[in-house]
Phi, psi and omega in degrees: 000143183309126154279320159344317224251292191321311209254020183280296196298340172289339171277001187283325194288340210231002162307153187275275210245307199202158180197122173234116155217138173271099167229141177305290211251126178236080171221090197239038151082176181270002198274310190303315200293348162293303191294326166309314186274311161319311192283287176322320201286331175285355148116068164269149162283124172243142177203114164268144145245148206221170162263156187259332202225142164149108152044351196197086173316322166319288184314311198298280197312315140350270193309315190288347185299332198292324225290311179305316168294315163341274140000273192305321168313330185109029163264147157267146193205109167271153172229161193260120166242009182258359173208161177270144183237148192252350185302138178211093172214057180339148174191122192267169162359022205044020166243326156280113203235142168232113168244125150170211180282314166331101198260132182260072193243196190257335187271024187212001168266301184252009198225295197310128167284125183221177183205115152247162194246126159255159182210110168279104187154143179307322174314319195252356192279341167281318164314306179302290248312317220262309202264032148231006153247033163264342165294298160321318203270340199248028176204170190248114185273127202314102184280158181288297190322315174307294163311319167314341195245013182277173200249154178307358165293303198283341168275000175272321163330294183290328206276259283223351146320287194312311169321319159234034157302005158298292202295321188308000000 
């Protein structure tokens, strides 16, 4: 297993104050998405920026299967839908800050050589903190009442995202 992946979810489990993550390929299985919702349930702020667009159709749907559990938890959940994004980064309580090749998808969890820098500390965990809410300010954020009301094309979509999300 990816350690990026190892030492996310342990700062996700053990956050406070805030979980910010930017990921392109968002399909990360139910242990992250537990820990994402468990962590909103201790009143942590969880805030994802997600693509709105994007190079791997598959992937898009994947993530939206999430969306719903997400949600209902009190995670936010923004999509970038004016550029396809490449961005892969975490910042925990502004002191576990992750930049790098990681994705939270499964071929980058168990399969993929990949490389991240974590860096422990406020200096630069303030820094990602301002350029994810420049992210934040550049992306359209998901209303719950609203999602509930997509339509069944797209939700025969997300079913069959969640289906091969293993192979993505």
């Amino acid at each position: 297993v990816n350690p990026t992946y190892t030492a996310l979810m342990a700062a996700v489990g053990a956050s406070v104050r805030s979980v910010r993550l930017t990921m392109a390929y968002f399909a990360p299985g139910p242990d992250m998405v537990q820990a994402l919702c468990d962590a909103a349930a201790r009143g942590v702020e969880v805030v994802l920026v997600l693509p709105g667009r994007s190079d791997v159709k598959l992937v898009l749907h994947a993530a939206r299967s999430y969306y719903g559990q997400l949600l209902q938890a009190g995670v936010q959940i923004h999509e970038m839908k004016r550029t396809v994004m490449h961005a892969k980064t975490a910042v925990i309580d502004g002191v576990f800050s992750s930049v790098g090749s990681s994705n939270l998808d499964w071929r980058s969890i168990v399969g993929n050589n990949e490389i991240d820098v974590i860096v422990l500390g406020d200096d630069f965990g303030q820094e990602l903190e301002a350029l994810f809410a420049n992210d934040v300010a550049a992306a359209s954020r998901i209303d719950p009442a609203r999602w509930q009301q997509r339509g069944v094309g797209q939700r025969v979509l997300e079913v069959f995202g969640r289906l091969v999300e293993p192979l993505l």
